[in-house]
Each structure stands twice: as structure tokens, then as C-alpha cells.
N, C-alpha and C positions, 0 to 999 in steps of 0.2 A: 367574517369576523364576529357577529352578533352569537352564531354558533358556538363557535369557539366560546367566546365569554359567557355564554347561557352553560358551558358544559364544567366551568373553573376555570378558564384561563387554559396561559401553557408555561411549563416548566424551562424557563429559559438556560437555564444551567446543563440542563441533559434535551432539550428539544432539539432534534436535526433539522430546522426552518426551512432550507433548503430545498429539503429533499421532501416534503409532504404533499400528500395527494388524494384526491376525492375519488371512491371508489362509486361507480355510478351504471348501473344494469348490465356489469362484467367489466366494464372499459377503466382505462386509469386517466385521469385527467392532474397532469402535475401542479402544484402549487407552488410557488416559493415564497412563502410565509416570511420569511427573513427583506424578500424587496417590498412585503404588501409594508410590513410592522416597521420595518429602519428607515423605508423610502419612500415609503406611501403609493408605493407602486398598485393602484385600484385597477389594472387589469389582472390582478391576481386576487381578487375578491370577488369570484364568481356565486351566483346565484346558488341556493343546494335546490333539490329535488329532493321529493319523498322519497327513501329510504337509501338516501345517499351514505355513503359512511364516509368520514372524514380520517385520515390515518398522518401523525405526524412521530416519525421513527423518533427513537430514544437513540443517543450518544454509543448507550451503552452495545447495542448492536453495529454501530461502527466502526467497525478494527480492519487491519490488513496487517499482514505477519512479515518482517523483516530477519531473513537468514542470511547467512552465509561471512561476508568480510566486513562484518560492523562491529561496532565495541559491546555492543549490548543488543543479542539478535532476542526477537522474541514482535509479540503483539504490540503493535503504536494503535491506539485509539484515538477518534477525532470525532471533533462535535461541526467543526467546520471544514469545505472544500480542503483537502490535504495533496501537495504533489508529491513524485518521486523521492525528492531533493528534500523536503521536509520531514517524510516519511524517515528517510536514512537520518538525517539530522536528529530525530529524537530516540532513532534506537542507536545513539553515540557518536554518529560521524563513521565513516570508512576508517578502515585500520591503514595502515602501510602497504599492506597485499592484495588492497583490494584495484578489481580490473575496472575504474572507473568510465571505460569505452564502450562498455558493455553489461550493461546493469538490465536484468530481467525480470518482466512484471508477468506476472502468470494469473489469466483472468479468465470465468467463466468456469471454475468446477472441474472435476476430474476426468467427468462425461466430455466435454468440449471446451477446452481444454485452449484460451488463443494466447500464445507467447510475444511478448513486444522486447525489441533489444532496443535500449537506450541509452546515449553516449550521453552520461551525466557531467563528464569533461569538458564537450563542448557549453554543456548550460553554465556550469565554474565558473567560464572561462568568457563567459558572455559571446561565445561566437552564435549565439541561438536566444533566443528569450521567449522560444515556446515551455509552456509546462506541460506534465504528465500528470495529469490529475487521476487519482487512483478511485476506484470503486470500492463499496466492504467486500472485505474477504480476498481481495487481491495479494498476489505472494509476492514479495521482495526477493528476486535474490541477487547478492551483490560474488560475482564469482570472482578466486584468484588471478593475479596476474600471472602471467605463464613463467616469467621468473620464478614467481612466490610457490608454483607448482615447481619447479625445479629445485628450490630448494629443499621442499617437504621430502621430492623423491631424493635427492642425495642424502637428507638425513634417514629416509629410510634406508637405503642402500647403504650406506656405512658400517651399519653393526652386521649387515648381510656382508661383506665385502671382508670387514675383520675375521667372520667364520668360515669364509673360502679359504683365507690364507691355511687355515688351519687343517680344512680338506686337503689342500692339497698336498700340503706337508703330507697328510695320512697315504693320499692315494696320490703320491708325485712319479713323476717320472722315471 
């Protein structure tokens, strides 16, 4: 802490508390600034070492991208721990179509790549009360229900199905 305040303080409006860590001859030593500073938690007030670097992430690099069946797909940003369920609640809530049984977090980069399927029905629905706490840069995706996919394919099929009629008439029987 004496650090910290020798250096200006910290910007609590965009500071990730949480998530900050003392970087120390290669190694990461986690912090969470948010239990030393809210709770007085002094087992997170470790001693520095010479040429320690102290690193505490900005807001502004914490996003995770919400696609697929929400009302407003796009980038949710968070300053604090963010789940699944709050994730999807700030990019609008699920639509009608969306497959709440199976809601997909895509974590680790395009190199490695680890898929988690999530029945956010059951957490609704309180048969579960674990969370999915998501990571930065984690993808949301919330896919259709297999109705909601049957109906897209019959309205495509429709205007396809009007222009058969019309083949056939050309080349009928």
C-alpha cells in the first residue's frame, strides 16, 4: 500500500482491484487490492522487493464479446467479477430464440481454443446457484433454439418453394 500511494494512489473508477499483481524476477504473485483496500484484508499487503513492478489492469481492457440471440450483441465491459448471466443481461437479455440450455463461452484464443456449454435455464430457474465467472476476452455465444432454426429454414424455403412451383409448371410432366 505505502507504494501504491508513493506512486499517486489508484484510479478507482477504471482500476481492476481484483485482478492486480506484483510482477517479481519472471513470476506473478496475485493481489487483490479490492480485499486489502474494502476489507482490510493485510494478507494481500505483501512486502515489494527491489525491482518488483506492481501492475493493476485498467476497466478499459476488460471486455468479453456477447453474440448470437441477445437484443444487443456486441462488447459488455466490466470493472468488477462479471458472470454468464450478467454478461447476457447487459447486452439486452436473451431474445425469444434464444437456446437458453446451451449458452457457449469460448475462452483462451483462437490458438487453444476451450468451449464451455452452459445451461443458463437451470441458473433462471435456481436449480443451480453456481456462476460462470467469465475471463477478458471470453465470447458469449447465446445460439438458437432448434425451433427458432426451423423457422429461419422455412422462411427461407418459402420464397424457394414459390419458385419450384413455377419450374415445374416450366418443366412438368
Amino acid at each position: 500500500m505505502d507504494a501504491i500511494a508513493a506512486g499517486g494512489g489508484i484510479k478507482r473508477a477504471t482500476a481492476v482491484l481484483h485482478m492486480a499483481y506484483v510482477v517479481r524476477r519472471g513470476s506473478i504473485l496475485p493481489i487483490n487490492l479490492k480485499r486489502l483496500i474494502d476489507m482490510g484484508d493485510l494478507d494481500q499487503n505483501i512486502l515489494l522487493e527491489d525491482n518488483d513492478v506492481i501492475y493493476i489492469p485498467s476497466s478499459q481492457e476488460n471486455k468479453v464479446f456477447v453474440m448470437g440471440e441477445v437484443r444487443s450483441p456486441g462488447v459488455v465491459r466490466f470493472a468488477d467479477p462479471i458472470d454468464v448471466l450478467e454478461a447476457i443481461s447487459v447486452a439486452g437479455d436473451f431474445k425469444t430464440s434464444a437456446n437458453r440450455k446451451q449458452v457457449l463461452v469460448v475462452r483462451g484464443g483462437p490458438h487453444k481454443p476451450k468451449v464451455y456449454a452452459i445451461n443458463t435455464l437451470k441458473m433462471m430457474k435456481g436449480y443451480t446457484y453456481a456462476r460462470f465467472f467469465l475471463d477478458r476476452r471470453d465470447i458469449i455465444y447465446v445460439p438458437r433454439t432448434w425451433i427458432a432454426n426451423w423457422n429461419v429454414f422455412v422462411s427461407q424455403l418459402l420464397p424457394t418453394i414459390t419458385a419450384g412451383v413455377g419450374i415445374e409448371e416450366i418443366f412438368g410432366d
